[in-house]
N, CA, C and O atoms as a GROMACS GRO file, in nm:
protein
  460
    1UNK      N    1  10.911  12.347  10.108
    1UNK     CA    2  10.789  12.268  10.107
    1UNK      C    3  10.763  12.215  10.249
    1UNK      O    4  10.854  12.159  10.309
    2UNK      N    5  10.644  12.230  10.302
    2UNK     CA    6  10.637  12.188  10.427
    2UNK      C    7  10.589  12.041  10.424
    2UNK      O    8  10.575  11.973  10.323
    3UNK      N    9  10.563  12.000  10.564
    3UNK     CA   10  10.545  11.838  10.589
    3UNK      C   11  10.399  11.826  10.505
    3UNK      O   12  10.386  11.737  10.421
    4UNK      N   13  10.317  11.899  10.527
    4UNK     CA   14  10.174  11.887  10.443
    4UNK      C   15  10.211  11.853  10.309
    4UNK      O   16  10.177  11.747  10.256
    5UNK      N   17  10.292  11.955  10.246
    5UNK     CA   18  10.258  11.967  10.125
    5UNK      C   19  10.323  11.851  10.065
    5UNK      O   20  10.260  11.794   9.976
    6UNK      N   21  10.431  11.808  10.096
    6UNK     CA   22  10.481  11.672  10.067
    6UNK      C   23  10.385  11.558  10.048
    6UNK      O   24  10.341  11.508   9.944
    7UNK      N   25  10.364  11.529  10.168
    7UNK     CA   26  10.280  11.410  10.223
    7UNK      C   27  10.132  11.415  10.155
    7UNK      O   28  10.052  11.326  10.185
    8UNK      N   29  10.084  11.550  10.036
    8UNK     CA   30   9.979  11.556  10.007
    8UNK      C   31  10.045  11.499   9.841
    8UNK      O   32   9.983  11.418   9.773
    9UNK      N   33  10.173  11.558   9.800
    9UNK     CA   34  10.146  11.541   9.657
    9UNK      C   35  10.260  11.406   9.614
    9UNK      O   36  10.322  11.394   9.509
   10UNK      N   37  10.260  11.309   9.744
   10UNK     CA   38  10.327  11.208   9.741
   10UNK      C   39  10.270  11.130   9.619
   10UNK      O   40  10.154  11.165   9.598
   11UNK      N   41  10.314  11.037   9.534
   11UNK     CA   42  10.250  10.982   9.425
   11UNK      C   43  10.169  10.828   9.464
   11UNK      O   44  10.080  10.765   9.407
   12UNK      N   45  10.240  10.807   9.575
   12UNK     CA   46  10.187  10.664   9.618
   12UNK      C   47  10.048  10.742   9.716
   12UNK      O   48  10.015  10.858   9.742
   13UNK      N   49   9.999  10.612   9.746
   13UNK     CA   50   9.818  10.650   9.837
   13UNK      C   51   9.934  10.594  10.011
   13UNK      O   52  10.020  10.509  10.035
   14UNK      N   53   9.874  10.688  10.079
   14UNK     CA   54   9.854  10.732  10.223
   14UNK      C   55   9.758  10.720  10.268
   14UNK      O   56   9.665  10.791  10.230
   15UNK      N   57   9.740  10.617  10.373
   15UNK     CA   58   9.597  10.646  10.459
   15UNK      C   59   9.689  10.586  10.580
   15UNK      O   60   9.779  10.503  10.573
   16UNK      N   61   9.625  10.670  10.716
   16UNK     CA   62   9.656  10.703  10.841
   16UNK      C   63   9.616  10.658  10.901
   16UNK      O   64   9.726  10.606  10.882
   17UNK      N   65   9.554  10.600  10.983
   17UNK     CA   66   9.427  10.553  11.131
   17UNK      C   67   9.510  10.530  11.247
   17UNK      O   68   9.633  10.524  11.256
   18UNK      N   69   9.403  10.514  11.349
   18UNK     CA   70   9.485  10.549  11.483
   18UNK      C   71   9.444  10.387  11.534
   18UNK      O   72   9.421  10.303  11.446
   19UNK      N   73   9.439  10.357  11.651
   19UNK     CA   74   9.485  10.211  11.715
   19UNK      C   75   9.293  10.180  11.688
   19UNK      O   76   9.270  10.061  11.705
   20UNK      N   77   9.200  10.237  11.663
   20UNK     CA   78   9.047  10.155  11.668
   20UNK      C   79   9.010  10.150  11.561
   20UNK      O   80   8.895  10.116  11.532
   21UNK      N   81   9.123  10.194  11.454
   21UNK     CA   82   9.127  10.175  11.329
   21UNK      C   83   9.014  10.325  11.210
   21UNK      O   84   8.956  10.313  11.102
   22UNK      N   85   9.031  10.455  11.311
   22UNK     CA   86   8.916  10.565  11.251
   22UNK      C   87   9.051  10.598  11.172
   22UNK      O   88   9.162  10.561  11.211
   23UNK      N   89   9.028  10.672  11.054
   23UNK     CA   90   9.100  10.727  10.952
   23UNK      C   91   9.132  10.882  10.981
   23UNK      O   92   9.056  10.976  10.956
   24UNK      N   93   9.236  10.888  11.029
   24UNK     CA   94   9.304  11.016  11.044
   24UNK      C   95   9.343  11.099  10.918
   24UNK      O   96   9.308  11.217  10.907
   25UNK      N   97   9.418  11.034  10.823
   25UNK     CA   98   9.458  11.079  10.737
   25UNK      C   99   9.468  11.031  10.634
   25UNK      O  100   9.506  10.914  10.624
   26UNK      N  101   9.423  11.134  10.485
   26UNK     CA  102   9.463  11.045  10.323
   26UNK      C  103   9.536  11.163  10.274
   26UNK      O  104   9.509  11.279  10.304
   27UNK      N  105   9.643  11.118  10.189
   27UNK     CA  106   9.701  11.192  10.119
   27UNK      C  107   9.627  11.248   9.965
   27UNK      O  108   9.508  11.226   9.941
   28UNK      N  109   9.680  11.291   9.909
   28UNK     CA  110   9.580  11.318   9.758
   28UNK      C  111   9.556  11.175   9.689
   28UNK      O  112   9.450  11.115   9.674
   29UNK      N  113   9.671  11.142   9.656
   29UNK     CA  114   9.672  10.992   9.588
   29UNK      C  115   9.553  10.908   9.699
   29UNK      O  116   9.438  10.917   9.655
   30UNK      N  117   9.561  10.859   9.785
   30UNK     CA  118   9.465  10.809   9.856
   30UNK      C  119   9.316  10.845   9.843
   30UNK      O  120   9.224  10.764   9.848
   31UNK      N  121   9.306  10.984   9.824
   31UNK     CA  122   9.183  11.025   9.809
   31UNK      C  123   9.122  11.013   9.690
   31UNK      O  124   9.001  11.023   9.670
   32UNK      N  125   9.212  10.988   9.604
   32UNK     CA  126   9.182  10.963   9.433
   32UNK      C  127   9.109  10.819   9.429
   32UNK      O  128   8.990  10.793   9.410
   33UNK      N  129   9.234  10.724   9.457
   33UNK     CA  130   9.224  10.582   9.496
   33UNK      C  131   9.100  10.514   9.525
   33UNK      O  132   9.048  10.417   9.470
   34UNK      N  133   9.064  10.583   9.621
   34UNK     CA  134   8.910  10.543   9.702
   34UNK      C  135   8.761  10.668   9.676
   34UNK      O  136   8.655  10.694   9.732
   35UNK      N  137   8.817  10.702   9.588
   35UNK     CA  138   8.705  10.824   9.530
   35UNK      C  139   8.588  10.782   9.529
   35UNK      O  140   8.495  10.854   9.567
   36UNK      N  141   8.567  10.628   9.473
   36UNK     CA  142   8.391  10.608   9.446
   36UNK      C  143   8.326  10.554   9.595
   36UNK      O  144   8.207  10.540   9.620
   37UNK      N  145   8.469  10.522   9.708
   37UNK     CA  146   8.428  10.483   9.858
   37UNK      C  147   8.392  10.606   9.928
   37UNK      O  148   8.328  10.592  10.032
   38UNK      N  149   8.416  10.706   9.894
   38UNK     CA  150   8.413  10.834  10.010
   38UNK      C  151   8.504  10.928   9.949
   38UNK      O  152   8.466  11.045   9.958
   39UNK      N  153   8.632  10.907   9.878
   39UNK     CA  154   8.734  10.990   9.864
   39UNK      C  155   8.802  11.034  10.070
   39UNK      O  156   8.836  10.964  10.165
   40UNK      N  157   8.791  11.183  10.047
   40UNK     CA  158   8.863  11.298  10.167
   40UNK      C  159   8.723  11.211  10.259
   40UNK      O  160   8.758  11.159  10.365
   41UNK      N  161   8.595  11.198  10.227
   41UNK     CA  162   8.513  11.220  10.354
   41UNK      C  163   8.525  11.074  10.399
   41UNK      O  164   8.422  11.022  10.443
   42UNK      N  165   8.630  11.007  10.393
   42UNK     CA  166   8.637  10.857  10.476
   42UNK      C  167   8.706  10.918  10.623
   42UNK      O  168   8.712  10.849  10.725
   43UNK      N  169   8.751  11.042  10.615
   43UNK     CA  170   8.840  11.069  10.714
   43UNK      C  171   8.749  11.103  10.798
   43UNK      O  172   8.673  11.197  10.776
   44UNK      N  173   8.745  11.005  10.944
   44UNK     CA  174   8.675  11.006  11.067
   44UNK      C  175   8.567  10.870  11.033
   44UNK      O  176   8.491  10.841  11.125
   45UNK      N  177   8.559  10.800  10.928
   45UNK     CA  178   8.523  10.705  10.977
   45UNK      C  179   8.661  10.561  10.996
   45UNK      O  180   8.784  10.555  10.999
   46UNK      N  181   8.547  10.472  11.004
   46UNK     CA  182   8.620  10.294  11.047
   46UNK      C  183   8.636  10.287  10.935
   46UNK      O  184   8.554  10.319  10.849
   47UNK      N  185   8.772  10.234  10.915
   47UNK     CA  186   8.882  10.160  10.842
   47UNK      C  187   8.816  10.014  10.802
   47UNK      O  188   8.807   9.968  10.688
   48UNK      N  189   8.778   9.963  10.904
   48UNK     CA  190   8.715   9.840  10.905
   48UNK      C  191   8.620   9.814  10.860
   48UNK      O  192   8.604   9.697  10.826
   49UNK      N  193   8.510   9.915  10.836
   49UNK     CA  194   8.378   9.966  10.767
   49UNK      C  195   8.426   9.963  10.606
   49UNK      O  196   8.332   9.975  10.527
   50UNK      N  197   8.574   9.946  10.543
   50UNK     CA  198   8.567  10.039  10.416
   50UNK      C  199   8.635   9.799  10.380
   50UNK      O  200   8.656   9.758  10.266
   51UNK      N  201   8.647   9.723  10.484
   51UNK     CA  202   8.726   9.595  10.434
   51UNK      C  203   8.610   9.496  10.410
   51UNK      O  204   8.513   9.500  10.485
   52UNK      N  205   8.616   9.412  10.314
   52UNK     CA  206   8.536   9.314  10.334
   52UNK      C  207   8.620   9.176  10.406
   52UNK      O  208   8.741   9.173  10.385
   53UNK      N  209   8.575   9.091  10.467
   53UNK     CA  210   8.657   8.970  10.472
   53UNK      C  211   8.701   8.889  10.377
   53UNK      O  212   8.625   8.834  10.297
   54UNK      N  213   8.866   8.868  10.376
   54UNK     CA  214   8.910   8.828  10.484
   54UNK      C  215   8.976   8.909  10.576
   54UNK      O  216   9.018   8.898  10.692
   55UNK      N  217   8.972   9.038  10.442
   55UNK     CA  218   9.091   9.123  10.496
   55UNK      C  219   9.030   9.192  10.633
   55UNK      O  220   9.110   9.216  10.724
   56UNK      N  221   8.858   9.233  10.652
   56UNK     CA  222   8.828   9.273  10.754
   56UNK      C  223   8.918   9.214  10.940
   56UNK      O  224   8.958   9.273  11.041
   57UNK      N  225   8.913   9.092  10.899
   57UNK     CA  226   9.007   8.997  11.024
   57UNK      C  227   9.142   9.004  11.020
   57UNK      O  228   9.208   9.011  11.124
   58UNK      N  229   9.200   9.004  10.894
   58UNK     CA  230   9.360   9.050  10.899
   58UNK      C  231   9.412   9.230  10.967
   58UNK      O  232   9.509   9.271  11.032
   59UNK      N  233   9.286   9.294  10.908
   59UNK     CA  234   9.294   9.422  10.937
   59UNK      C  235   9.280   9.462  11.097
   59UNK      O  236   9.325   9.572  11.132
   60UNK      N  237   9.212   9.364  11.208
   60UNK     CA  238   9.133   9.353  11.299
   60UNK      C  239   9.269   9.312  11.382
   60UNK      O  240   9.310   9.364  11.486
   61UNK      N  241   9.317   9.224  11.320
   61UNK     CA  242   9.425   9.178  11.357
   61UNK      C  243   9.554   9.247  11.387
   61UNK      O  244   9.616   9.231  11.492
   62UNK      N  245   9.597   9.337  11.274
   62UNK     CA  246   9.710   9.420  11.294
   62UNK      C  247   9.668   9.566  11.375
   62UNK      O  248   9.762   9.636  11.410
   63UNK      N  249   9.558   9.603  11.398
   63UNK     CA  250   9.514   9.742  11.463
   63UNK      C  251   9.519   9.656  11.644
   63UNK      O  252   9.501   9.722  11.746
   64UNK      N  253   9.544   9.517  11.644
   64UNK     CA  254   9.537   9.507  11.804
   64UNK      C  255   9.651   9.464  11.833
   64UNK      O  256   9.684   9.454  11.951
   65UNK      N  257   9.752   9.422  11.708
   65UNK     CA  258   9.880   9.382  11.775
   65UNK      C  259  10.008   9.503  11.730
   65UNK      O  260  10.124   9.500  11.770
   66UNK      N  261   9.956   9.591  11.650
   66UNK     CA  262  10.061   9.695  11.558
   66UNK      C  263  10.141   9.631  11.515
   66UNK      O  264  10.256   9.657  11.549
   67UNK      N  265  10.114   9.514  11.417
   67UNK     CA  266  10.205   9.414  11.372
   67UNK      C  267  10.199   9.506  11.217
   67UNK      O  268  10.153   9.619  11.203
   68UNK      N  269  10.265   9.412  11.102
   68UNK     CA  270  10.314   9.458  10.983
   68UNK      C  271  10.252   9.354  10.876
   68UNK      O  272  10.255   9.232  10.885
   69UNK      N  273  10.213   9.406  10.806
   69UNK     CA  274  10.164   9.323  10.664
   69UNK      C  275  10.211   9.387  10.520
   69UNK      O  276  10.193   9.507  10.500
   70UNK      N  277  10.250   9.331  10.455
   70UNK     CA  278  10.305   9.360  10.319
   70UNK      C  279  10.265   9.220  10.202
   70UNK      O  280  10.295   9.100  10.212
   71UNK      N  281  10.173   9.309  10.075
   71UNK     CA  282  10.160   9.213  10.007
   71UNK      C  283  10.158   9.322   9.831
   71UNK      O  284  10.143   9.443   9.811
   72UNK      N  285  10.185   9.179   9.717
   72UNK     CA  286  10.106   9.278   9.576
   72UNK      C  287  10.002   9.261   9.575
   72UNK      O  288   9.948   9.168   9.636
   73UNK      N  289   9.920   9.379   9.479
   73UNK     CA  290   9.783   9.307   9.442
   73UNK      C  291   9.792   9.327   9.272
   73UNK      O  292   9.897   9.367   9.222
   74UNK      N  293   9.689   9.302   9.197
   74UNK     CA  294   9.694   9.363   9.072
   74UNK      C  295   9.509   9.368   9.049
   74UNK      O  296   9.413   9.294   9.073
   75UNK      N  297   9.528   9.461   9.006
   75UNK     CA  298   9.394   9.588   8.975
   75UNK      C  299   9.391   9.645   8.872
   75UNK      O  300   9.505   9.682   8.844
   76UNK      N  301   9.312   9.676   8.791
   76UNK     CA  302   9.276   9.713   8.657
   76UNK      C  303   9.423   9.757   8.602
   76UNK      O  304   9.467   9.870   8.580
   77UNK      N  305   9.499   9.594   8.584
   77UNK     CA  306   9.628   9.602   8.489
   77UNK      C  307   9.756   9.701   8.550
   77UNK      O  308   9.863   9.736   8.499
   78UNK      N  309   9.697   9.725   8.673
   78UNK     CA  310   9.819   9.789   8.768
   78UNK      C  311   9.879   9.672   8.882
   78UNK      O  312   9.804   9.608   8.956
   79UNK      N  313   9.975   9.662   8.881
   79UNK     CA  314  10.022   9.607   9.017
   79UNK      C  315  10.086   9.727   9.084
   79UNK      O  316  10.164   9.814   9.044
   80UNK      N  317  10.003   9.694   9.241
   80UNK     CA  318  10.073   9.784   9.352
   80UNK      C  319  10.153   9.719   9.436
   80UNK      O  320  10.111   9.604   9.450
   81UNK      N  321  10.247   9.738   9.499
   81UNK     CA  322  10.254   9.667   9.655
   81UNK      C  323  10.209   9.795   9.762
   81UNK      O  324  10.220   9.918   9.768
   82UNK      N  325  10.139   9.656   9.860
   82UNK     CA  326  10.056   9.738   9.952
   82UNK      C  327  10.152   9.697  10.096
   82UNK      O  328  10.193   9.583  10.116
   83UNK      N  329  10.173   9.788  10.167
   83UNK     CA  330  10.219   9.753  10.270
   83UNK      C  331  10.181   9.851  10.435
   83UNK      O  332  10.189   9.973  10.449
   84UNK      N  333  10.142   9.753  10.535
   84UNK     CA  334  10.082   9.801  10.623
   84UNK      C  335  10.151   9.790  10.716
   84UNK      O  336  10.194   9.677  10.740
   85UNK      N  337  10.193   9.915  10.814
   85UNK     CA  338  10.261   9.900  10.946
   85UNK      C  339  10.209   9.993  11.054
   85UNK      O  340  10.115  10.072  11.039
   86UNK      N  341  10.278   9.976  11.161
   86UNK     CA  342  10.189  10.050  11.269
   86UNK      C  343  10.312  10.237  11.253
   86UNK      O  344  10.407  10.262  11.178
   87UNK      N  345  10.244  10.321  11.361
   87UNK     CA  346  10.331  10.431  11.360
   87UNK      C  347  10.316  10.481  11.554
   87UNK      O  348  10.230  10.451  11.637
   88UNK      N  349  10.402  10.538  11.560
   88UNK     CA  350  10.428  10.586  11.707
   88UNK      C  351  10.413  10.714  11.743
   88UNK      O  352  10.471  10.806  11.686
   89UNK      N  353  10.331  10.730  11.844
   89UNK     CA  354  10.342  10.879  11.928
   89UNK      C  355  10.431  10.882  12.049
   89UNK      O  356  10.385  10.836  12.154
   90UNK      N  357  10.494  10.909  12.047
   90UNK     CA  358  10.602  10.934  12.224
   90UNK      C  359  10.618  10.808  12.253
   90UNK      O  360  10.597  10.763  12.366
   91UNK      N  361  10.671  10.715  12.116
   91UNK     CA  362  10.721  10.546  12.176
   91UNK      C  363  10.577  10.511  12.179
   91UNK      O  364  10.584  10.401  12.125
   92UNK      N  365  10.474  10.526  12.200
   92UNK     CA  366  10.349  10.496  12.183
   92UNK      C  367  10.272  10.451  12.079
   92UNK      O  368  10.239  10.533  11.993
   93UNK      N  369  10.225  10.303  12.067
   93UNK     CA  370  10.178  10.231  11.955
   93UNK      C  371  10.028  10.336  11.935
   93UNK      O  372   9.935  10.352  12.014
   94UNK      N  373  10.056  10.410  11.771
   94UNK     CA  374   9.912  10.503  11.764
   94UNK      C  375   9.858  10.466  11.664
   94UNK      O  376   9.762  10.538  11.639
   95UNK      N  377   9.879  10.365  11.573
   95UNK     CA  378   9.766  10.286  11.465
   95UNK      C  379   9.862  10.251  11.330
   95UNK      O  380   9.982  10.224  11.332
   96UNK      N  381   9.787  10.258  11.232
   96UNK     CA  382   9.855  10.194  11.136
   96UNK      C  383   9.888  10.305  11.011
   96UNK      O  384   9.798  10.384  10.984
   97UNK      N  385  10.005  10.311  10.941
   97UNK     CA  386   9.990  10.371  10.794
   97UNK      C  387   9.947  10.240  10.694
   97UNK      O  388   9.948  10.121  10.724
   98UNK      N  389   9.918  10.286  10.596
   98UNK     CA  390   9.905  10.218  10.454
   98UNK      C  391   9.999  10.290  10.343
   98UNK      O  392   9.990  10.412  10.340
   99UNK      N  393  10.076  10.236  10.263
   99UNK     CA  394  10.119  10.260  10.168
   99UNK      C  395  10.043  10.165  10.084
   99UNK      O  396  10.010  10.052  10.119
  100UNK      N  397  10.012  10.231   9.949
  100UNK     CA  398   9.998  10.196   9.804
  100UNK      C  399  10.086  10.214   9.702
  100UNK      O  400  10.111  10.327   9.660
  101UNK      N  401  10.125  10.134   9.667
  101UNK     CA  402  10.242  10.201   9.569
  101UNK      C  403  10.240  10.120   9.421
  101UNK      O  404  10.248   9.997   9.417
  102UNK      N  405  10.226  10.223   9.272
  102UNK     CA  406  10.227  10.129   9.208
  102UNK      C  407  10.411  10.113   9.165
  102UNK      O  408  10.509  10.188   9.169
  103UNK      N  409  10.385   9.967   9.123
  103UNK     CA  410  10.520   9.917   9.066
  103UNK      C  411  10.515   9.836   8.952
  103UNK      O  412  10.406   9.818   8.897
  104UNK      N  413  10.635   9.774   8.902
  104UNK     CA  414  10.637   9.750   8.797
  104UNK      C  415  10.581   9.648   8.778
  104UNK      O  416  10.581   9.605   8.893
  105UNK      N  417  10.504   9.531   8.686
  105UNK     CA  418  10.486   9.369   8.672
  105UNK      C  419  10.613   9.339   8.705
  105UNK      O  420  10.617   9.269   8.806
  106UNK      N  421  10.775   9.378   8.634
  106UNK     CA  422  10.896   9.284   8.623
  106UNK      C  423  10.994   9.428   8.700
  106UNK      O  424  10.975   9.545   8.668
  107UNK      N  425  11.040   9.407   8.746
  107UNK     CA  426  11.164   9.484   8.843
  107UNK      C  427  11.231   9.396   8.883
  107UNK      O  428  11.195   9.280   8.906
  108UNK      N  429  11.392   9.471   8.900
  108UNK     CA  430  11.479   9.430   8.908
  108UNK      C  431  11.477   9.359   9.097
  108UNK      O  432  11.392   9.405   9.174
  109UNK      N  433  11.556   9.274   9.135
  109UNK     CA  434  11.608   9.244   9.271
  109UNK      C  435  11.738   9.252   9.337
  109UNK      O  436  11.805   9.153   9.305
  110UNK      N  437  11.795   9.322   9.410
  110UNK     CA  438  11.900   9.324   9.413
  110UNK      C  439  11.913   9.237   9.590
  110UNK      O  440  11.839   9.246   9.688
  111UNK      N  441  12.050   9.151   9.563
  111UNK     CA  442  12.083   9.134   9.729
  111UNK      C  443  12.211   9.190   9.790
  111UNK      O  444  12.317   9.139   9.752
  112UNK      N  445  12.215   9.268   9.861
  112UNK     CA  446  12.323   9.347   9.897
  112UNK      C  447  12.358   9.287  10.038
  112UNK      O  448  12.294   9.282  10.143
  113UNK      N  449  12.498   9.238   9.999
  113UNK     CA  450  12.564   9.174  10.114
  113UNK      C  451  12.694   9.283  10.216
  113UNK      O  452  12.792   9.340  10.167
  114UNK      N  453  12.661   9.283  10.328
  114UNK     CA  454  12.742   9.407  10.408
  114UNK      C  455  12.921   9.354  10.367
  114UNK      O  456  12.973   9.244  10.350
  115UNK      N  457  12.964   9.469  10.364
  115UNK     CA  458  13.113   9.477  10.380
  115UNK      C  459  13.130   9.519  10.218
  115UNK      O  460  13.242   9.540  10.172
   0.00000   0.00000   0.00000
């Protein structure tokens, strides 16, 4: 299986953008996700175009510092956790991924102490 085909039939949503926040990449799940926004044809526009505020300024925020955001949400009786970080070209800050992921309402926690 190559890197495509993975990264296409991943079950969680993928979306890609580069540091001005244009959308490089959605995985299938992603494209499902945002189907009634654009689906596949969000790819090449603003990221920022698809947020309303507050998140438009949080979003504004992490595309200028390649900082990290992680939160749940819950949506038609799904909880996801969403989590946002930056990604690198040659050590080079090149924009942000998105993960979507759904999870459970109740899951387990574990704390794992070294040694």
């Amino acid at each position: 299986m190559s890197a495509k085909e993975w990264f296409q039939a991943f079950p969680g949503a993928v979306t890609v953008c580069d540091r001005s926040g244009v959308i490089l990449e959605m995985n299938g799940r992603a494209r499902e996700t945002f189907a009634k926004s654009g689906g596949g044809e969000l790819i090449g526009k603003r990221l920022l175009d698809c947020h309303p505020e507050p998140a438009r300024t949080k979003l504004q925020h992490l595309l200028a510092t390649g900082g990290t955001n992680a939160y749940t949400i819950e949506k038609a009786g799904k909880k996801k956790l969403i989590y946002q970080a930056p990604w690198f070209e040659n050590g080079a800050y090149a924009g942000l991924v998105e993960l979507s992921l759904e999870i459970p309402f109740e899951m387990p926690h574990f704390v794992r102490n070294p040694g």
